[in-house]
Each structure stands twice: as structure tokens, then as C-alpha cells.
C-alpha positions, 0 to 999 in steps of 0.5 A, a space after each residue: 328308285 333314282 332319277 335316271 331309272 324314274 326316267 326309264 320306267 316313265 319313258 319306257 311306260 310312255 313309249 308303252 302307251 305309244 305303242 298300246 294306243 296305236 294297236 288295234 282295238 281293245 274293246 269287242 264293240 271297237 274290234 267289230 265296228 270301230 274305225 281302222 286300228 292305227 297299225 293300219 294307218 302307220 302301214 300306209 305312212 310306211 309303205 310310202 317312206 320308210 321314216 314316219 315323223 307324226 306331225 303333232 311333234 313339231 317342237 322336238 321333231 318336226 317334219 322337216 328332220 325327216 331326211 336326218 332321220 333317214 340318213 341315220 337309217 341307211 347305216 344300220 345296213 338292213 332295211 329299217 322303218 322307223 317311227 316316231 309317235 307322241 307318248 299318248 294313247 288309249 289302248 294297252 296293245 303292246 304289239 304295235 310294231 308286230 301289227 304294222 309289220 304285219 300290215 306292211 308285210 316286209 321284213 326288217 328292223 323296226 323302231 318305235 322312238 317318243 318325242 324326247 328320246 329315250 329308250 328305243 323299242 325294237 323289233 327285227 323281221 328276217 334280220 340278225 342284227 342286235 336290236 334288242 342289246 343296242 336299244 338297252 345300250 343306248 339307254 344307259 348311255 345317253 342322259 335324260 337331255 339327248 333328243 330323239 335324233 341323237 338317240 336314233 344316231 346312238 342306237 344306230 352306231 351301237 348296232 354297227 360297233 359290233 359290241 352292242 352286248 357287251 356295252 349293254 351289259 357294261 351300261 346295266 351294270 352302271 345304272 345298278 352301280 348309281 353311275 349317270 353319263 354326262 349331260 349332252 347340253 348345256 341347259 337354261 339354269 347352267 346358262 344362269 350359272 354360267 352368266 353369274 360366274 362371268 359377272 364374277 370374273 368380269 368385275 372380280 379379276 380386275 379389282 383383285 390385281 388393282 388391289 393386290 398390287 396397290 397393297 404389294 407396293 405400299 409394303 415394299 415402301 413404293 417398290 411395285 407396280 404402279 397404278 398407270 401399271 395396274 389399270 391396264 392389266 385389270 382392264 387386259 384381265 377384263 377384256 380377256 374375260 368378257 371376251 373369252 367366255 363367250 368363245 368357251 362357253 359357246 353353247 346357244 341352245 338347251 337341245 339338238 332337236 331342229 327348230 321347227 319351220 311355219 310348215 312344220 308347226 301348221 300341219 297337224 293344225 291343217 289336217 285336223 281343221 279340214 277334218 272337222 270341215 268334214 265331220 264334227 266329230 274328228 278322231 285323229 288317226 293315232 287315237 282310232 279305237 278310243 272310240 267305237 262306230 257306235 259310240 262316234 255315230 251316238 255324238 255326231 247326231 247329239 252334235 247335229 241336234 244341237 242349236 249351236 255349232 260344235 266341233 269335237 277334235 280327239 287327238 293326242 295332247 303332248 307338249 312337243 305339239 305346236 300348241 304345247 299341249 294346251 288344248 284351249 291354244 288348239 282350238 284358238 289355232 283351229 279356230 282361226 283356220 276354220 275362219 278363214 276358210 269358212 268366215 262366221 261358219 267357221 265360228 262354234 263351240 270347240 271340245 278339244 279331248 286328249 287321246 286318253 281316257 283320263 286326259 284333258 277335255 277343254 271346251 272353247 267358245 269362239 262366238 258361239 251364243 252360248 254363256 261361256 262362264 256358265 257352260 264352265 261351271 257345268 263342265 268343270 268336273 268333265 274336264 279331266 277324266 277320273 282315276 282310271 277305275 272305268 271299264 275301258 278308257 274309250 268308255 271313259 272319254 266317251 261317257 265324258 263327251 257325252 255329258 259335256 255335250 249334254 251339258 251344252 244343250 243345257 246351256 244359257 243362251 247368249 250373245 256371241 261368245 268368248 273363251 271363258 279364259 284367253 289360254 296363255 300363249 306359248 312359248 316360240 317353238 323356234 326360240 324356246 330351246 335358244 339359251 339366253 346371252 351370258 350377259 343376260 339374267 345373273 349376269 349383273 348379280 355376278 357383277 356385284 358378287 365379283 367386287 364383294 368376292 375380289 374384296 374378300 380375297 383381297 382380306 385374305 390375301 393381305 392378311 397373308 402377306 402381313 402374317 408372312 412379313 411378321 415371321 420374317 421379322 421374327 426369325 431374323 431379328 439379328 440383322 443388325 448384329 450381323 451388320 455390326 459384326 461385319 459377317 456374312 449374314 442375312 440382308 436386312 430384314 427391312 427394304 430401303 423404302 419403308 412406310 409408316 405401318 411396316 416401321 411401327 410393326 418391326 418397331 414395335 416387336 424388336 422393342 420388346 426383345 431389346 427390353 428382354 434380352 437387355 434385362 436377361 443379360 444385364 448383370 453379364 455386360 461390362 458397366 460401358 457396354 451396359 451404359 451404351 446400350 441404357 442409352 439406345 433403349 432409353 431414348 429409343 423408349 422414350 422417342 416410341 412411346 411418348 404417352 407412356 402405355 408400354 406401346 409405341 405410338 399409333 400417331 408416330 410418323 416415319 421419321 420417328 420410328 425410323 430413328 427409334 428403330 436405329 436406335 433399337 438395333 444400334 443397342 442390339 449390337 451393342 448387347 450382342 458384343 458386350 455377351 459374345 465370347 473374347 474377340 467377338 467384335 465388329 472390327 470398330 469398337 467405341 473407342 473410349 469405351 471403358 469402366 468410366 466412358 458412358 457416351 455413344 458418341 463414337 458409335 457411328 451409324 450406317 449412312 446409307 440406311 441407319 436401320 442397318 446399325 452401328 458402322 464397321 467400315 467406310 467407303 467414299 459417296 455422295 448422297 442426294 442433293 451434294 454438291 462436289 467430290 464423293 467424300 468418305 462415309 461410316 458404312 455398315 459391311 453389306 453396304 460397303 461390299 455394296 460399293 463399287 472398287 475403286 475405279 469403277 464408274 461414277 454412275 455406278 457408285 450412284 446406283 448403289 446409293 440410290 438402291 439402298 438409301 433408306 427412304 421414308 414417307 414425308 410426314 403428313 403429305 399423301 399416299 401416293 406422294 414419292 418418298 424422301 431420303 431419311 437424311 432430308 426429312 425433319 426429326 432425330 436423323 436429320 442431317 447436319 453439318 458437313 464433314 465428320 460433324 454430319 456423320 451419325 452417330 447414337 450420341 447424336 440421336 439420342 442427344 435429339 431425342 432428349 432435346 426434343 423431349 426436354 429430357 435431361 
């Protein structure tokens, strides 16, 4: 069996025990001598408003809804009585509603609801109107968390729909289909989660675009958001978060039942207090019928031969009531209401019984000179009925009554007494629905999972974007050629501003495909072309991996890699021409090339960004930190398409240099620290001289590399 038909047989078996325990009497003793029947009680109620709230239902329903209710009652358009009762009684009478109908003698819908809700029971006298089908539709419909009002208000628009069959049989089938409606409220452990997952986003958020964009930048060599940028947006994200989700998740209490007033939550305390003032043996209206004239007389004149004064309250325990169904907090409350009407008369032995035969039976000394540890020990077996097996229910709490009183005379005399054990006190019946702040609880958790789960995705994010810039490299690894060829291809693999770890990655792949294709296409490439481009891998080899592991060079910096990488797609371009068909070329061959040239001395660079390779046209510019007219410069085709035509503005020109400079972090200064133009940084693509001495050429690179390296 599921929760939710767990929930409907134990509603509807509560609501049967309602409304057994308030029918008349099930005993023949009881039928002849006992007090009124309960049915006769909620007549009265009735016959003076139409709406009968108990008073033991303050947490869920106290008195003051009553209006609510009877509101909701108007719209059903006949005459309705409703009454709401605790699920707890004696007898097993199932006709309640048919008895006080009887004893009211007036037509129309009656309806019996419990403290939380759940399924209506119905019946109708002298009306045609879908009761029955409304209750079942009302049952499905709502969750396990709508209140006894909401439920009313359901029950009340189902009967007006005019389709109160229908969406009974719709509800049923549902339920047999294992389908749930949503809940209503937002309860204390979704609040926990709620808290936990602002905390998450609160801290998480923010780390996360902090992170991302710090990594973006460095990718793209300084390209990006800066930090000034990014805090601000991290601390936007948070304000947004920390504010936005009170206003979304805006629920401020578990339930919709009224909060109670001090009114409601003393009534029943009242009533039963000026019972007792009357009889010491009080039996709550509710519960008429546990026990017989008899069996009431035979404890009263055991309590009056009693040398210490006791007070017996039989009434309904359920935890709606105001002392949350703890009968030792009853006889506290009683007993500080009897004091303060009574003084020290108000002191005693209080015996609290629920109105059931296997229910609670507490016994509470309030000054009584009665041992209370040893009046414990000798009650301990009374203090919860027995397995349901008596004869009758009534006989059960009486025999229990009995013997508890029995073992009360029994007991040790002693000075003024106190509870055996304090009760513990009960949670506030007005702030025991109100759900906790979102900044409360698992909130501060959520705070630390935020950063541990804004690093995570950071990782994952990073990794992604690496692996996403390895492909790149790897399906386009012929942008040098086509810059050599001068034809319209693909940009440049690589941006203008470059750190160290992109340069040692690219460099590190495009080695080991300059290795290979140089080794496949040897025996085809003329004894020049294959001196050119020996030279470029040989000094790019040796530059890269200087402790000879076959791998480049963890320590190396920028300016190093830089060059070795020119170097690698300057010998690529070269290979690519040396293989391609007759009259493949870049428009600018090494002049001098032939059987018996060997040099690279007139394969001249890019001097916008050597990385783009060998030069196939010029174009006049100036490059940072030069002083007179823009001169004339090797550049590769992009580059030189990049440039504006001749009288276009100097500024224009200028932003071109600027945009497509290659520019490299300064060795050993800080990450964040603004990068240089290659040509200011000390290494092999360092520039010298002026006029056509300063023009880069492969000759020049791999002369400095082996100069550095003391090769010869």
C-alpha cells in the first residue's frame, strides 16, 4: 500500500473514530445511566451557529477561523453544518452525523472534518446535492499537507462545479494509477533546501564568472574582461542572488491554518479548569459514554476518601491541542489556572486520561504530599492502556483509573510535591508553522558547497576550453603555409597576444608534424628547399629542447618559444612549396635558391607577427617606440590586406599594427603585468639595426640560436 492510501485509510479510520467516539453510548450500562451522548452536545453547538469549531484544535483550527469557515459554508447554496472534532474517542458508533441530525431536526448538508484535513465525511438531509462525489473528489485532489480549511474550500468548490462525479472518478482512478498532486506548502526541510541552495549560488555564481573570465583572458594573451570588469559582475551576480531569492522562494510559513490568539489556545484550559472546580472527576463532552454513571460515581467517592486532593480530567489528547498532546503540559496549564483562582486549593494530584481506551494516562503532582518517584514506579504499567483486547474501551479506562487511584492511597506520604519529570515545553503555537529564514539553517553549508562546486565547474569548464583550443591547433595547422602562399585561407591559428602555456602547447604539437612530414617528404624535396627547411627544424629543435628529452622545454619562456615556433612554420611553408605541383608558390621565392644555395638568408619574416611565417609582400608602417616616417616592411598577405590603401589616415594604419602585433609576456615579471611587442623582448626575435638590417629574416633566427647555444 503507498503513502498517500496509507494516509487515506488512517484519515478516514481517525475521522471514524470522531465520529464513533462522539455517538451515543455503546455499552448497555452506558445506554441506561450514562451521561448524554456527544450527538446531543454538538446539537446544542449547532443549533446555536451552524459552524462548530472544538476548542481542543487550536494549533490547526482555533476558534477564531470560525467565520472562514462559515463563509466557505454559505457557498455550498443549501443549509450546511459543519463540524470539526479531534480524531479521538471511545465509542465505534459510525452514525454521528445522522444522531445530531436527529437531534437538531433540521435538514441539509452536514460535514464532519478532523484536525488536518483530510477526507470529508458527508451526509445530506432533504438536499440533492453531490456530497458524497465531492468528498472522494476532494480526497484525491489535495496532498497530505492542506489543512482542514483548504480542505473545506475544496470540497465546497467541487460541489459547485457541477462536475463533482466526474473528477471523483478521474481522482480514483489516479490514485490506482500511483499519481500524487503537488504539495500545497512549502515545508521546514524544503526550506533547509532552499537556504542550502541559495548558499550555493550566493558564493557560487560569483567565483564562477571571477574564474572564467580570469582564465578566458589569460587564453587569449590579456584579450578579455579585466578583474576591475569582473568583480563587479561577480558582486552584480551575488546582490542578484541574495536579493532574488527571497522574493522567489517567498513562502513564510509550512501551512495555511490560522495562528492561533491567547483566546484560542486557553479556552479548553478554561473549561476543563472550572469543570474540575465543580467535580474532580471531569469528563469532557467529547468523551461522554467512555464511562458509565456507574463506573463515574465509583471514582469520585474513591477520590473523596482519598487523604490528598485529586483532579481526574477525561478528555481528547491530539497534538492540534494547545498542549500539543502531552497530558503532563495539561496538567501544568490546569494547574496554574486552578492556582490562581483557588490559591494552595488549587494544588493536587492531577490524572490526565485521553479519551480512549488505550491512551495516554499521566499523573502529575502539583504540591501534593505524595512521593512522586514512588507514585511513578507503581503507575508505570497504568500509563498506556493495553493491546485493545478488554471487553469495552470504557471498561479499559476505567479499570486503569481505578487502580491508578488505588495506587495513590497506597502511596508514601511526603512533603509538597513536584512532577516526577518537568514535561518539556511545547513548541509556540503561533511560530511553529512560521518556516525559518533562507539565511538560516544550511544556508552557511551551501556557502562553502558554492565555492567547492564553482571550483569544480571551473575545472570542467577550463578543461573544455583547453581540449576546445587543442582541436583548433590541430585541424588548421597549415595557416602558415597559406600565409606564405599568399591565398585566402584561415586566420591565424593563434591570437596577436599569446601567453607562455598557449605557445609551448602549439609549439610542442606543430614540432612533431614538422619532424614528420620533413621525414616523409625528404627524398622528394630539392637539395635547397631541403637545406632550408634542415635549418628551421634544426635550430627550432635545438632552441625548444635544449635538455635534449625529445620535448620542449617546461622552463622555456615566451620569447623563446615564440621564436621556435616562427621557425617551425617558417620550415612548413618551405616543405609545403618545396612538395607542391610546378608553379605552386608564394610569389616570393628565396631568391639565390638553387643546387648549391643552402642559406635562409633571404627568406624574410612577417614583421607584424613572425608566427604568421615567411613574407610574400611588403607594406609601409611604423612599429611602436619609432620615431619618423612609416617605412617599408616584409609582411605576410593577411597582414598586408590588413593595412589601409594609400591615403587613408595615419591612425588607421596604426590601429592595424596595434591589432595584429604579436605581443608576449615579459619574462619573469608577473601575470597580470601588460605584455610586450616581440620585437622589445630580449632573445632570438629581438630587433636590430635599422633599414633592411632590421628585417627578419630565418637566416637571422637561426644564426641567434646557434650563437646562443654555441653551436656551430
Amino acid at each position: 500500500m503507498g503513502h498517500r492510501a496509507r494516509w487515506r485509510v488512517r484519515s478516514a479510520a481517525v475521522l471514524l473514530a470522531a465520529a464513533a467516539g462522539l455517538g451515543p453510548a455503546t455499552g448497555a450500562a452506558a445506554a441506561a445511566d450514562g451521561p448524554a451522548p456527544p450527538a446531543v452536545y454538538l446539537a446544542e453547538q449547532l443549533r446555536e451557529n451552524p459552524v462548530h469549531l472544538s476548542d481542543q484544535l487550536p494549533r490547526t483550527n482555533p476558534l477564531s477561523a470560525r467565520p472562514a469557515f462559515a463563509e466557505a459554508a454559505k457557498r455550498t447554496g443549501v443549509p450546511t453544518y459543519v463540524l470539526v472534532l479531534p480524531g479521538s474517542g471511545a465509542a465505534r458508533d459510525v452514525g454521528l452525523l445522522a444522531a445530531v441530525h436527529d437531534r437538531l431536526g433540521k435538514d441539509g448538508l452536514y460535514v464532519l472534518l478532523g484536525e488536518d484535513g483530510g477526507s470529508p465525511r458527508t451526509e445530506t438531509f432533504g438536499v440533492d446535492v453531490p456530497a458524497r462525489d465531492a468528498a472522494m473528489a476532494t480526497t484525491f485532489e489535495l496532498p497530505y499537507d492542506a489543512g482542514t480549511l483548504e480542505t473545506f474550500r475544496h470540497f465546497v468548490e467541487v460541489l459547485r462545479s457541477g462536475d463533482a462525479v466526474r473528477r471523483a472518478a478521474r481522482g480514483l482512478a489516479a490514485s490506482r494509477a500511483g499519481e500524487e498532486p503537488d504539495k500545497l506548502h512549502t515545508g521546514r526541510t524544503d526550506r533547509e533546501n532552499q537556504g542550502f541552495l541559495t548558499g550555493i549560488l550566493l558564493t557560487g555564481v560569483p567565483v564562477f564568472l571571477v574564474a572564467t573570465g580570469w582564465y578566458i583572458r589569460r587564453l587569449r594573451g590579456g584579450k578579455g574582461p579585466r578583474l576591475r570588469l569582473l568583480v563587479p559582475v561577480a558582486a552584480g551576480a551575488a546582490l542578484v542572488v541574495g536579493a532574488g531569492a527571497p522574493l522567489v522562494l517567498d513562502d513564510t510559513r509550512s501551512d495555511a491554518d490560522q495562528p492561533p490568539t491567547a483566546a484560542d489556545l486557553r479556552a479548553r484550559t478554561v473549561r476543563v479548569a472550572e469543570g474540575l472546580r465543580a467535580d474532580p472527576v471531569y469528563v469532557d463532552p467529547l468523551a461522554a459514554g467512555l464511562l458509565s454513571r456507574t463506573q463515574l460515581d465509583r471514582l469520585r467517592e474513591r477520590v473523596a476518601r482519598l487523604d490528598v486532593p485529586v483532579r481526574v480530567a477525561v478528555v481528547p489528547l491530539v497534538t492540534a491541542d494547545e498542549s500539543a498532546g502531552d497530558g503532563a503540559r495539561l496538567a501544568q496549564r490546569l494547574h496554574e489556572r486552578l492556582r490562581g483562582r483557588l490559591g494552595k486549593d488549587g494544588d493536587g494530584l492531577y490524572m490526565i486520561a485521553d479519551a480512549s481506551g488505550n491512551g495516554e494516562l499521566e499523573l502529575v503532582n502539583h504540591g501534593a504530599r505524595l512521593d512522586s518517584a514512588a507514585l511513578q514506579d507503581a503507575t508505570e504499567d497504568l500509563r498506556f492502556g493495553g493491546d485493545g483486547t478488554e471487553d469495552s474501551a470504557g471498561e479499559g479506562l476505567y479499570q486503569r483509573l481505578d487502580s491508578a487511584l488505588r495506587a495513590v492511597g497506597r502511596a508514601p506520604h511526603a512533603p509538597p510535591g513536584r512532577p516526577y519529570l518537568e514535561p518539556p515545553a511545547a513548541d509556540d503555537a503561533v511560530t511553529e508553522d512560521v518556516l525559518p529564514s533562507l539565511y538560516a539553517g544550511d544556508f552557511a553549508p551551501g556557502l562553502l558547497m558554492g565555492v567547492v562546486g564553482a571550483a569544480a565547474a571551473f575545472g570542467v569548464t577550463a578543461a573544455g576550453l583547453a581540449a576546445a583550443g587543442r582541436i583548433r591547433s590541430a585541424i588548421r595547422p597549415a595557416s602558415a603555409a597559406a600565409c606564405v602562399s599568399g591565398a585566402d585561407g584561415p586566420p591565424p591559428q593563434l591570437p596577436a597576444r599569446l601567453p607562455a602555456g598557449r605557445l609551448r602547447r602549439t609549439a610542442r604539437q606543430e614540432l612533431g608534424a614538422l619532424n614528420d612530414a620533413f621525414e616523409a617528404a625528404s627524398d622528394r624535396l630539392p637539395d635547397a628547399v631541403r637545406a632550408q627547411v634542415w635549418d628551421c627544424l634544426d635550430a627550432a629543435t635545438l632552441l625548444l629542447d635544449q635538455e635534449g628529452d625529445n620535448r620542449v622545454d617546461a622552463a622555456a619562456d615566451a620569447p623563446t618559444l615564440a621564436a621556435g615556433l616562427a621557425l617551425i612554420r617558417t620550415g612548413r611553408a618551405l616543405l609545403e612549396r618545396g612538395t607542391g605541383p610546378p608553379g605552386r608558390g608564394t610569389g616570393h621565392p628565396a631568391r639565390g635558391a638553387g643546387p648549391r644555395a643552402r642559406g635562409t638568408d633571404r627568406i624574410r619574416l612577417c614583421t607584424l607577427d613572425p608566427l604568421h611565417g615567411p613574407a610574400s609582400a611588403t607594406g609601409r608602417l611604423k612599429l611602436p617606440g619609432e620615431t619618423g616616417a612609416p617605412r617599408p616592411r616584409p609582411l605576410c598577405a593577411d597582414c598586408r590586406a590588413a593595412l589601409p590603401t594609400g591615403g587613408s589616415p595615419p591612425a588607421r594604419a596604426a590601429e592595424t599594427v596595434a591589432t595584429r602585433l604579436l605581443c608576449l609576456p615579459v619574462p619573469g615579471a608577473a601575470r597580470s603585468a601588460p605584455y610586450e611587442p616581440y620585437h622589445r623582448l630580449p632573445g632570438p626575435l629581438a630587433a636590430q639595426g635599422t633599414g633592411r638590417s632590421a628585417e627578419l629574416t630565418a637566416d637571422l633566427i637561426v644564426r641567434r640560436v646557434r650563437e646562443q647555444l654555441g653551436v656551430h
